[in-house]
LUMLOKOL-694126 format. One record per residue (C-alpha): residue number from 1; x, y, z; residue in three letters. Coordinates in Angstrom, 1 decimal, decimal comma, m for minus. Layout:
! LUMLOKOL-694126
<node NUM; <X; Y; Z>; 'ALA'> ...
***
This chain:
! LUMLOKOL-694126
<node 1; <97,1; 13,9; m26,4>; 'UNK'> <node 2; <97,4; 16,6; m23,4>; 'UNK'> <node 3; <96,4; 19,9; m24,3>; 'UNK'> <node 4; <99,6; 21,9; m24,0>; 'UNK'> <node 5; <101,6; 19,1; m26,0>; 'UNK'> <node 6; <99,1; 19,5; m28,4>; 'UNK'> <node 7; <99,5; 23,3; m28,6>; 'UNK'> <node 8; <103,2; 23,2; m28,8>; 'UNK'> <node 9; <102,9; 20,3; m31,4>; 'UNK'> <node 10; <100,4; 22,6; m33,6>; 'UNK'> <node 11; <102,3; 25,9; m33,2>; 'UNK'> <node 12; <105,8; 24,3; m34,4>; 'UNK'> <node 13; <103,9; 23,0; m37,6>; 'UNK'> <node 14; <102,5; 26,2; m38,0>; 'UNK'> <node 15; <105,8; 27,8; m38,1>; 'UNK'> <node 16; <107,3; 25,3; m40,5>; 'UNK'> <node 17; <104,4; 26,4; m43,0>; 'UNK'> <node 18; <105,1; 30,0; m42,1>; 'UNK'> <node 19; <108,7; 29,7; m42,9>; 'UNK'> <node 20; <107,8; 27,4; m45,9>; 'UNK'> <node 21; <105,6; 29,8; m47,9>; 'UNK'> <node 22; <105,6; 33,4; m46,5>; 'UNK'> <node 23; <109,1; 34,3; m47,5>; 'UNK'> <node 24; <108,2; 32,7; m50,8>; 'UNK'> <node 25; <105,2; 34,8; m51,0>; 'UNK'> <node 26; <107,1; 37,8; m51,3>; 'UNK'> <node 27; <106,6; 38,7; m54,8>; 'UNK'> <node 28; <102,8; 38,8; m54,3>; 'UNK'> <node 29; <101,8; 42,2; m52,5>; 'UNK'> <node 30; <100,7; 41,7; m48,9>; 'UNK'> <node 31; <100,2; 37,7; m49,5>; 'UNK'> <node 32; <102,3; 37,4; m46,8>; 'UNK'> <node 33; <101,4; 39,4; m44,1>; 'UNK'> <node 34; <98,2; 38,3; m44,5>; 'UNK'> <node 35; <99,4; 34,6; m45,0>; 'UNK'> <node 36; <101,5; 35,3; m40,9>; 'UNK'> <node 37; <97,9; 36,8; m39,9>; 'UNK'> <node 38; <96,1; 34,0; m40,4>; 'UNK'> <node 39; <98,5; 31,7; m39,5>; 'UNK'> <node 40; <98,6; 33,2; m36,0>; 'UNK'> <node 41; <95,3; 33,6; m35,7>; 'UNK'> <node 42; <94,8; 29,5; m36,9>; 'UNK'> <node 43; <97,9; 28,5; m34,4>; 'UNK'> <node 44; <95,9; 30,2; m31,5>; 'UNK'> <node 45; <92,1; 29,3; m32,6>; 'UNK'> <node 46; <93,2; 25,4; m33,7>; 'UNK'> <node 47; <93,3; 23,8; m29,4>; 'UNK'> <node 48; <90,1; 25,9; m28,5>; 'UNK'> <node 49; <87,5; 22,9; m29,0>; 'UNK'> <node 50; <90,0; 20,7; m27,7>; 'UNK'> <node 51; <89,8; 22,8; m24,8>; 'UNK'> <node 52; <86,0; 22,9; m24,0>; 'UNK'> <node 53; <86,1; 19,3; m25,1>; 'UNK'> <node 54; <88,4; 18,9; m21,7>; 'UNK'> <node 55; <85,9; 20,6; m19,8>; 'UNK'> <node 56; <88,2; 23,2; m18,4>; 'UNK'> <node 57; <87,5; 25,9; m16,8>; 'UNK'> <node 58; <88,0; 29,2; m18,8>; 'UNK'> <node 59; <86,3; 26,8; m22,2>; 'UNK'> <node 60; <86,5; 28,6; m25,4>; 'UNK'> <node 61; <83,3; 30,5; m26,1>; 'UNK'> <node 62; <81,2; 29,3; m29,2>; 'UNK'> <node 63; <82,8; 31,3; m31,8>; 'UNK'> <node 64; <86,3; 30,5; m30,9>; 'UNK'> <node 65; <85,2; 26,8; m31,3>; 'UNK'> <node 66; <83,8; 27,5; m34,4>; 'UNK'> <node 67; <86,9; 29,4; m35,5>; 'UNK'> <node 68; <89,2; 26,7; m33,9>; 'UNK'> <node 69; <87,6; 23,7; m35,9>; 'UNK'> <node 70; <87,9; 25,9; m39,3>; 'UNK'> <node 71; <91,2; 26,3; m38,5>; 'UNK'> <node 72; <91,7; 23,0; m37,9>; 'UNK'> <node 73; <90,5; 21,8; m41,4>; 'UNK'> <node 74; <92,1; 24,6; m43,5>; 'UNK'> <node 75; <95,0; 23,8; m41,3>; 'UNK'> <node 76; <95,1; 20,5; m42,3>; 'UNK'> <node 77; <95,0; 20,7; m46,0>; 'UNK'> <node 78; <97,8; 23,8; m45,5>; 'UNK'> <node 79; <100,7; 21,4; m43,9>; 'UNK'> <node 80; <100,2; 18,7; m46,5>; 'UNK'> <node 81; <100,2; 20,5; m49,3>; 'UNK'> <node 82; <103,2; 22,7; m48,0>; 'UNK'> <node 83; <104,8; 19,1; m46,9>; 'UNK'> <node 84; <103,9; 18,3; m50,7>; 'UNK'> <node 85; <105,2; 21,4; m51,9>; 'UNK'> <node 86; <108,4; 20,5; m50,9>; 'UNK'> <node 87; <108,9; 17,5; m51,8>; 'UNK'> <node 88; <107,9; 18,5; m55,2>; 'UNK'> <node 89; <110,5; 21,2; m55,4>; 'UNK'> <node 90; <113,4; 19,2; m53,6>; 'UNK'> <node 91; <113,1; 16,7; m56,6>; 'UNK'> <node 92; <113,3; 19,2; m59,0>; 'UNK'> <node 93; <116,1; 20,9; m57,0>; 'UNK'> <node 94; <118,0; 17,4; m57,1>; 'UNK'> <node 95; <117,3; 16,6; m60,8>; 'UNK'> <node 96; <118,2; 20,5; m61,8>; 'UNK'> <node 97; <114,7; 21,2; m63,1>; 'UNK'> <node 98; <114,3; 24,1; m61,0>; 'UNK'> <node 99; <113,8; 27,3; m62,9>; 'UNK'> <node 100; <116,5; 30,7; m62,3>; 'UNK'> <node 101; <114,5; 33,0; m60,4>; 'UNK'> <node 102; <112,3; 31,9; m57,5>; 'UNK'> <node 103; <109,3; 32,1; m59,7>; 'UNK'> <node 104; <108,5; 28,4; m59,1>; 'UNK'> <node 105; <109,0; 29,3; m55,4>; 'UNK'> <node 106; <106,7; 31,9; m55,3>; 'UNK'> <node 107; <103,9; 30,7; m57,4>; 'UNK'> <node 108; <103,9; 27,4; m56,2>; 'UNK'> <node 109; <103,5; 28,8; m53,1>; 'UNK'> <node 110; <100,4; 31,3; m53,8>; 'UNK'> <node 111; <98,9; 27,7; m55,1>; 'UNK'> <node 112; <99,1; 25,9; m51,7>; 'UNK'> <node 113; <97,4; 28,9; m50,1>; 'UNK'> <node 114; <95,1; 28,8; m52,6>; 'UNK'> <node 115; <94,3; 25,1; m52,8>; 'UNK'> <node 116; <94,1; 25,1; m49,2>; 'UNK'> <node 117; <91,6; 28,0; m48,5>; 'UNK'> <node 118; <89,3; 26,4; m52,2>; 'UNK'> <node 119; <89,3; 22,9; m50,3>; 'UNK'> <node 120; <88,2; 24,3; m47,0>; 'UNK'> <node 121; <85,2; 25,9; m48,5>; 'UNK'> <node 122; <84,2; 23,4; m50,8>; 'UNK'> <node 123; <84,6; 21,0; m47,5>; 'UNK'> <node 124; <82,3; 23,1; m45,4>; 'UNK'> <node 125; <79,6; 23,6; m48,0>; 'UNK'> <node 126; <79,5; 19,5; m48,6>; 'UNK'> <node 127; <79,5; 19,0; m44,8>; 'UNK'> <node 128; <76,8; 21,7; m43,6>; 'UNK'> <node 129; <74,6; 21,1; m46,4>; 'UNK'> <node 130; <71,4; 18,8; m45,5>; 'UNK'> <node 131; <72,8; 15,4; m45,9>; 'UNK'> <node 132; <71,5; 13,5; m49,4>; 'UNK'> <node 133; <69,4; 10,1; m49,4>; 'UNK'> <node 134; <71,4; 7,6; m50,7>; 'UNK'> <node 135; <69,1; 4,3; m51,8>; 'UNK'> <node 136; <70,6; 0,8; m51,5>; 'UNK'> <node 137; <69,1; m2,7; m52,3>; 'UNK'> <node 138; <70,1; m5,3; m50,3>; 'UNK'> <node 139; <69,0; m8,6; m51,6>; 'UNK'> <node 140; <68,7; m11,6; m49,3>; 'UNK'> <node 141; <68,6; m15,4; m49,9>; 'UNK'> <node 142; <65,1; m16,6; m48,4>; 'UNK'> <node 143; <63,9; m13,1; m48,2>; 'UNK'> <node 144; <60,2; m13,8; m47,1>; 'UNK'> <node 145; <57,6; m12,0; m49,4>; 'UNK'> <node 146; <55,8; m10,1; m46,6>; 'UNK'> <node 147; <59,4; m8,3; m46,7>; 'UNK'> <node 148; <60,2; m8,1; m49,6>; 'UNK'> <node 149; <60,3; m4,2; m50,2>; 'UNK'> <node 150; <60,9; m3,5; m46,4>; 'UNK'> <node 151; <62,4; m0,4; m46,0>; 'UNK'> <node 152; <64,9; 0,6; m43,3>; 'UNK'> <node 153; <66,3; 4,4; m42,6>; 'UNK'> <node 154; <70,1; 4,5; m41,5>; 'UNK'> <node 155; <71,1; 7,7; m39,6>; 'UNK'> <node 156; <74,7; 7,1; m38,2>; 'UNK'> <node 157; <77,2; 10,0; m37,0>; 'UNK'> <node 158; <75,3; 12,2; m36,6>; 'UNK'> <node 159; <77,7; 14,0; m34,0>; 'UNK'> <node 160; <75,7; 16,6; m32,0>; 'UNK'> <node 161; <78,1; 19,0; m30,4>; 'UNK'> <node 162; <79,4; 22,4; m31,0>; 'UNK'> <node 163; <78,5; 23,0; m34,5>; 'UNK'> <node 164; <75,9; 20,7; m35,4>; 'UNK'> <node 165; <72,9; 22,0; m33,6>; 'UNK'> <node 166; <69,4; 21,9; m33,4>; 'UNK'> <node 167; <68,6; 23,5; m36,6>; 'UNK'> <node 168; <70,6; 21,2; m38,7>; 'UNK'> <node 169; <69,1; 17,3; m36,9>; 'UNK'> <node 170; <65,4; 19,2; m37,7>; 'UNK'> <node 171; <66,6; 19,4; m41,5>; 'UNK'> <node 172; <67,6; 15,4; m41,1>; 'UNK'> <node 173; <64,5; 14,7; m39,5>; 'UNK'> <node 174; <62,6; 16,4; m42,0>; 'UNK'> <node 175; <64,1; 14,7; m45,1>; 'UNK'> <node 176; <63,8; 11,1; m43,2>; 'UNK'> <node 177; <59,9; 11,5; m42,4>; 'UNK'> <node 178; <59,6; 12,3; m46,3>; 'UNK'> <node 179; <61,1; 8,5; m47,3>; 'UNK'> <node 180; <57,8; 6,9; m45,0>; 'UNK'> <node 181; <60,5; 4,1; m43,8>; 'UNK'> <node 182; <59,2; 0,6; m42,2>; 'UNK'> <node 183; <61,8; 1,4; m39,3>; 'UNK'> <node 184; <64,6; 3,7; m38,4>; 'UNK'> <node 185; <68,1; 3,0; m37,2>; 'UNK'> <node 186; <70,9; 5,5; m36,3>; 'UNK'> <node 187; <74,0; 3,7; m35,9>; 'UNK'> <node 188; <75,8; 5,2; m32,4>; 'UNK'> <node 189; <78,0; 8,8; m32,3>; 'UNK'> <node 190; <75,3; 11,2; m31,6>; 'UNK'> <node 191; <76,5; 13,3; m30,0>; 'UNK'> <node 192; <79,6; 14,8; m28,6>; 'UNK'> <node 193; <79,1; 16,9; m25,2>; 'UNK'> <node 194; <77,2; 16,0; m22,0>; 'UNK'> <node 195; <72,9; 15,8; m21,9>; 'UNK'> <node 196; <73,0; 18,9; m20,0>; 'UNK'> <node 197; <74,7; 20,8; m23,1>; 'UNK'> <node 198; <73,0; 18,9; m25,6>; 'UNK'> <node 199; <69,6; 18,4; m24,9>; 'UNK'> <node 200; <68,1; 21,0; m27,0>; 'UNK'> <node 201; <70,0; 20,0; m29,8>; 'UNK'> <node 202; <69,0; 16,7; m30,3>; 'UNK'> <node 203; <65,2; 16,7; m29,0>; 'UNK'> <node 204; <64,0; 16,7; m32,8>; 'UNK'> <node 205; <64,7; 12,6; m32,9>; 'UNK'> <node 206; <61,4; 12,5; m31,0>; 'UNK'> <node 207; <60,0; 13,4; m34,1>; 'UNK'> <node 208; <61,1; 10,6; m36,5>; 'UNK'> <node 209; <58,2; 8,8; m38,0>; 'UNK'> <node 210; <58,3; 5,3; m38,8>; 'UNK'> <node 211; <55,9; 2,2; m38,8>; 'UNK'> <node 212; <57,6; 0,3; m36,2>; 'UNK'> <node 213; <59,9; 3,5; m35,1>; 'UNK'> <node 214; <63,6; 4,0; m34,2>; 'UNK'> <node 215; <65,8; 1,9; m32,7>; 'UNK'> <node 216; <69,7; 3,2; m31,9>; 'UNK'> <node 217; <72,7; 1,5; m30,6>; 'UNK'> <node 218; <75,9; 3,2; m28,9>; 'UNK'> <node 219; <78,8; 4,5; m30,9>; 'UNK'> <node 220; <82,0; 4,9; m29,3>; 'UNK'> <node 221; <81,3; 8,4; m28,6>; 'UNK'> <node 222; <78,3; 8,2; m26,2>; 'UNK'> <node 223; <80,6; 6,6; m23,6>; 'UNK'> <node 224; <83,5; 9,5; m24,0>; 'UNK'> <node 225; <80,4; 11,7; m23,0>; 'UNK'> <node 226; <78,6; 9,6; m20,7>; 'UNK'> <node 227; <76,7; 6,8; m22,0>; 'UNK'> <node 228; <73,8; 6,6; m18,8>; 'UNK'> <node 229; <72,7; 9,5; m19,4>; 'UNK'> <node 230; <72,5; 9,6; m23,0>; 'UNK'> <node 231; <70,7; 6,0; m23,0>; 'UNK'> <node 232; <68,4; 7,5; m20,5>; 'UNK'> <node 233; <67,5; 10,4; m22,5>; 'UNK'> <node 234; <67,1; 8,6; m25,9>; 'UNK'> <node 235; <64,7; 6,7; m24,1>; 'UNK'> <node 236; <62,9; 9,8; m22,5>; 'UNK'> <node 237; <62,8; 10,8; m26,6>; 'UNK'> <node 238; <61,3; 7,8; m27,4>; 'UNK'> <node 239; <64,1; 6,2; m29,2>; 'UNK'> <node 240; <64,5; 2,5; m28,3>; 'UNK'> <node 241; <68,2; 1,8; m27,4>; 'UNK'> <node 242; <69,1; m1,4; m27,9>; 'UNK'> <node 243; <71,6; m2,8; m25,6>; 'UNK'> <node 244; <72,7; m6,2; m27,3>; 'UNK'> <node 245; <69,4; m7,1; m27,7>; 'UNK'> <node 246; <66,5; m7,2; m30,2>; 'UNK'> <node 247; <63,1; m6,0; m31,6>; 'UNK'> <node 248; <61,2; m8,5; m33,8>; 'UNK'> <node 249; <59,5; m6,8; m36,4>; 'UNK'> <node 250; <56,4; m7,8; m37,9>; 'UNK'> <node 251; <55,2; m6,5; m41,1>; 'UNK'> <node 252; <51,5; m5,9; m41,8>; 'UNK'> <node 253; <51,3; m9,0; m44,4>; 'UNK'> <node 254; <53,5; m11,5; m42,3>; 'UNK'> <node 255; <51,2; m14,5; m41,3>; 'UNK'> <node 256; <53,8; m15,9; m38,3>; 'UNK'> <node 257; <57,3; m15,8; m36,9>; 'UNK'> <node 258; <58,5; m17,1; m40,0>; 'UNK'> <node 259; <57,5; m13,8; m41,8>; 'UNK'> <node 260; <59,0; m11,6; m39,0>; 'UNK'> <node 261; <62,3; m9,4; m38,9>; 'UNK'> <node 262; <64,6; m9,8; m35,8>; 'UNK'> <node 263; <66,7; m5,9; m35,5>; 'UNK'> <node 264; <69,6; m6,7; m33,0>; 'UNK'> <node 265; <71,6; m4,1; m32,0>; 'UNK'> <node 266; <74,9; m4,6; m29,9>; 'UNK'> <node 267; <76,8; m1,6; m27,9>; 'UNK'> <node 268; <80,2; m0,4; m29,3>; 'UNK'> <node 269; <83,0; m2,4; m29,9>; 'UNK'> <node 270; <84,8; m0,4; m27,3>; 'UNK'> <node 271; <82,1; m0,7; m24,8>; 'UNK'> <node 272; <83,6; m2,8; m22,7>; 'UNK'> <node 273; <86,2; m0,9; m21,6>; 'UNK'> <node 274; <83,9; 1,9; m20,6>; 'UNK'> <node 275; <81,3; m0,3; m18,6>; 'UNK'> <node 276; <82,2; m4,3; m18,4>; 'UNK'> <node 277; <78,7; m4,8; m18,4>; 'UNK'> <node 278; <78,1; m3,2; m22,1>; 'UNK'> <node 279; <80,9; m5,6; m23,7>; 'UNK'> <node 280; <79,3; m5,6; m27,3>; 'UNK'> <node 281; <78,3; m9,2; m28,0>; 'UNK'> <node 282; <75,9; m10,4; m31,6>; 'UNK'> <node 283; <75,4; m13,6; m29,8>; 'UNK'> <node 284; <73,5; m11,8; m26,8>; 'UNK'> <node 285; <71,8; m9,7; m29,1>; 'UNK'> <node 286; <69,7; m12,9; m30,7>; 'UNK'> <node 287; <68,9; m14,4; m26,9>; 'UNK'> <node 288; <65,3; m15,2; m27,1>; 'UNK'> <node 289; <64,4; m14,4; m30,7>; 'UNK'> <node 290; <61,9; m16,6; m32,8>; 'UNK'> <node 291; <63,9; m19,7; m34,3>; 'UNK'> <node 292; <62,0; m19,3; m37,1>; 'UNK'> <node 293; <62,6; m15,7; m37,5>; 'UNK'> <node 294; <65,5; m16,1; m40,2>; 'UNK'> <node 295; <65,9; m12,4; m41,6>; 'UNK'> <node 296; <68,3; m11,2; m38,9>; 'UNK'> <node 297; <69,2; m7,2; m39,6>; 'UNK'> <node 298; <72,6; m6,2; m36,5>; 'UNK'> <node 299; <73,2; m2,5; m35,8>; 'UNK'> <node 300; <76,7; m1,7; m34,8>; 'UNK'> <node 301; <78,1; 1,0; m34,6>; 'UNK'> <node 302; <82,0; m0,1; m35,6>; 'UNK'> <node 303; <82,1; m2,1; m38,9>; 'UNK'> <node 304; <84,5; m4,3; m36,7>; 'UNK'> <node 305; <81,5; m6,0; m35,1>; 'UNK'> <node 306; <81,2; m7,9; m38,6>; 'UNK'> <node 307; <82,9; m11,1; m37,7>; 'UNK'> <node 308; <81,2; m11,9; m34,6>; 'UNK'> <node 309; <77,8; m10,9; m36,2>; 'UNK'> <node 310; <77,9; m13,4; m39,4>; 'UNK'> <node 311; <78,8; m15,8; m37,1>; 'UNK'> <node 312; <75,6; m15,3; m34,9>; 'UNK'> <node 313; <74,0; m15,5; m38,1>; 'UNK'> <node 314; <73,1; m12,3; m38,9>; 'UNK'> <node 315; <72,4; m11,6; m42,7>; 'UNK'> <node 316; <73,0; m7,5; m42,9>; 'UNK'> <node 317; <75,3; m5,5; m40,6>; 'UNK'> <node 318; <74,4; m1,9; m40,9>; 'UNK'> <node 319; <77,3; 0,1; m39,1>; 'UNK'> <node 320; <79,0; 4,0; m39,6>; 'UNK'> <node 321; <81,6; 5,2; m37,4>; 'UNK'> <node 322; <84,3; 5,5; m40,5>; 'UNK'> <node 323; <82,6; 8,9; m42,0>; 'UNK'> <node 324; <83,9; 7,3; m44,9>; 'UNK'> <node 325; <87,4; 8,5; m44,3>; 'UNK'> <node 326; <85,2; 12,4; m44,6>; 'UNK'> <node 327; <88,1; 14,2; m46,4>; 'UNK'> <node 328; <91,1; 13,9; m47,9>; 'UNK'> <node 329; <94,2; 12,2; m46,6>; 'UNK'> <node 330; <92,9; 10,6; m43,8>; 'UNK'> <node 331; <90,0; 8,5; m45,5>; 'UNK'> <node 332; <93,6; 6,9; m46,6>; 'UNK'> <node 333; <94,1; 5,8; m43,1>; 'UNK'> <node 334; <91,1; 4,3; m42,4>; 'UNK'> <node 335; <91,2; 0,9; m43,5>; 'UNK'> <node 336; <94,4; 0,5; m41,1>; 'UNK'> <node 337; <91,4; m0,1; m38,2>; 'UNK'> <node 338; <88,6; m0,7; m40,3>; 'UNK'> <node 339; <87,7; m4,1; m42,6>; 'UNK'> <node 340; <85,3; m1,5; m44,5>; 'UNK'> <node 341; <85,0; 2,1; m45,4>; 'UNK'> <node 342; <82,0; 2,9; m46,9>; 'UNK'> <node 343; <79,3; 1,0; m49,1>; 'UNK'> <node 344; <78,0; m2,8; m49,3>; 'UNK'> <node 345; <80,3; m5,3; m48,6>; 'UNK'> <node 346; <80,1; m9,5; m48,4>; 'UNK'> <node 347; <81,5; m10,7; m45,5>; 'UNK'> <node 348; <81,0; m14,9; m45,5>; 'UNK'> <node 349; <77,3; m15,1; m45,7>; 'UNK'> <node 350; <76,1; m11,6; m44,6>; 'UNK'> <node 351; <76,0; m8,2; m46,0>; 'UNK'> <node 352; <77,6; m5,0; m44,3>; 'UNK'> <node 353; <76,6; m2,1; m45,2>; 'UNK'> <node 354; <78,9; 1,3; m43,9>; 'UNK'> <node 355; <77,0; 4,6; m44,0>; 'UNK'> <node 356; <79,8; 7,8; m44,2>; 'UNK'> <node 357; <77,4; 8,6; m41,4>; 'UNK'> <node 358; <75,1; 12,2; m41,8>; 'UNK'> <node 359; <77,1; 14,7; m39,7>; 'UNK'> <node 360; <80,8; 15,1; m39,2>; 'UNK'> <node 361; <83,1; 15,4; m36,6>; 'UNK'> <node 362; <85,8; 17,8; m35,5>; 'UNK'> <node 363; <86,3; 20,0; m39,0>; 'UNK'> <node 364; <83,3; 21,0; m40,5>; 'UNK'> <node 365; <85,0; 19,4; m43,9>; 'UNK'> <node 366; <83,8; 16,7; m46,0>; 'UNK'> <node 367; <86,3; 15,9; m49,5>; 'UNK'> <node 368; <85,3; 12,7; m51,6>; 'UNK'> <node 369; <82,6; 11,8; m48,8>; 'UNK'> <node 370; <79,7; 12,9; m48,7>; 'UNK'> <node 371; <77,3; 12,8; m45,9>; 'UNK'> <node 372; <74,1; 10,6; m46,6>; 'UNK'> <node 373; <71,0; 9,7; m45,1>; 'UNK'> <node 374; <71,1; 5,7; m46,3>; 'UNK'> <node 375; <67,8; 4,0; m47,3>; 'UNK'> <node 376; <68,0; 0,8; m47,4>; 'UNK'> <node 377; <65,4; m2,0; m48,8>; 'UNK'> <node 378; <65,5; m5,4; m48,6>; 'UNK'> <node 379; <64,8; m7,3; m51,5>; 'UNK'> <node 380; <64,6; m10,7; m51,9>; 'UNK'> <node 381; <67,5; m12,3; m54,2>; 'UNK'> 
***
């Protein structure tokens, strides 16, 4: 959506909730003043990042973008519950259970503020924390026993851009090189802004430590912010970018092909209608591996690539893109687009695993989905 529709489109739902609650707040002193305050301040802060997103000139400085994408999560959980609010209230209205007085007004009221302003903060502390590791067994028929045990590090998400910064990828980095993985894989959406901007920020990648080291496809994101130049400069990091292609992997104990693991990685699902040339395809990503290689691990980014891949004959998918729905409504809209959310799921004869990724995007919120750094084994079943 255009910025100034945008604006107008925020600013008349911030006067609904104005009108909504702080009238109604009137019989707690200064509520709602201070309620019109922030509201104005939120109406005016909310398009900022949308605004240096656009790559205007006049961008919002740093700290408006900060205060922008609070706004835009407290925001968010203000209109629903003041949308809920009144729905609650109009059914009592129509079934004359409304108590004499305005009380029910006015205190239910203070509690959407309330609820709204406790579920932002509790959403910022479990987004800005250092993501947890989450451990997940995958368990393969024909498993070969020189991987059995092989270990696998899933970064996805991680979203580099106005408020996740250098400091908080060296606090990933760190907590990865603890887990000693047998390889590394970051699912696509690193980052959000151009290299130029973002550099810096994500350098510390080119410290992830892995036997056989770090392989990443593209996430839908990279090509919003120019997916060249990222490739180029994962590369320059060290980072092997794989490009529907593959990296056979051969464990210390393997004695041939047979004992090897083949990591394909395919380009977003979108690709293609960035660059014709990147059209994300499984079957390209398996050109020219060992036939007798037969554990077959896909990264891509979009949990959509799920058919395609089982039908190359891939046995795990590991993907992100969903954030696991990250907070509350919208992880209820996810699964409109999306065959899976979050967690392991069976698809024919392959495993997909969906990471709620280990940053966030836009709000810096996370309700009922936690970030994670995922690390997965394979086991044989």
């Amino acid at each position: 959506m255009p910025l100034r529709p945008l604006t107008i489109l925020t600013s008349l739902l911030h006067l609904y909730i104005g009108l909504r609650l702080v009238g109604a707040l009137s019989a707690w002193p200064g509520a709602g003043p201070a309620l019109a305050v922030a509201l104005l301040v939120s109406a005016i802060a909310l398009p900022m990042p949308f605004q240096h997103r656009s790559g205007r000139r006049g961008a919002a400085s740093p700290a408006w973008t900060w205060l922008g994408l609070l706004a835009m999560g407290w925001f968010s959980s203000l209109f629903l519950l003041t949308l809920l609010r009144d729905l609650v209230l109009a059914g009592a209205w129509a079934g004359g259970w409304l108590p004499e007085g305005g009380s029910a007004r006015a205190d239910s009221a203070a509690a959407v503020v309330i609820l709204a302003t406790l579920a932002s903060l509790l959403g910022f502390w479990n987004a800005r924390r250092t993501a947890g590791v989450r451990r997940v067994d995958v368990a393969l028929a024909g498993l070969p026993a020189a991987l059995h045990g092989f270990t696998i590090v899933q970064l996805s998400d991680l979203h580099v851009g106005p408020t996740i910064r250098r400091g908080y990828i060296a606090r990933i980095v760190s907590r990865v090189n603890e887990l000693k993985a047998d390889a590394i894989a970051i699912t696509g959406d690193l980052v959000d802004g151009s290299v130029a901007e973002l550099r810096e920020h994500i350098a510390p990648l080119a410290d992830l430590e892995s036997h056989h080291g770090s392989f990443v496809v593209t996430g839908n994101h990279e090509y919003y912010a120019g997916a060249g130049p990222w490739i180029a400069e994962l590369r320059r990091l060290g980072l092997r970018v794989l490009l529907n292609e593959h990296a056979v992997l051969r464990p210390a104990a393997g004695q041939g092909d047979g004992d090897a693991l083949v990591l394909g990685g395919v380009t977003d699902f979108t690709a293609g209608h960035f660059d014709a040339s990147h059209a994300s395809d499984p079957h390209r990503a398996l050109l020219g591996a060992p036939p007798e290689a037969l554990t077959r691990v896909l990264l891509a980014h979009q949990p959509r690539s799920a058919p395609a891949a089982a039908q190359a004959g891939f046995l795990l998918q590991l993907s992100g893109h969903t954030h696991g729905g990250q907070f509350w409504p919208w992880n209820l809209f996810v699964p409109l687009q999306n065959p899976f959310v979050a967690g392991l799921h069976r698809l024919q004869t392959m495993w997909v695993y969906v990471s709620r990724g280990t940053g966030y995007w836009g709000p810096p919120m996370r309700l009922g989905a936690p970030s994670e750094i995922t690390l997965i084994r394979l086991v044989l079943a």
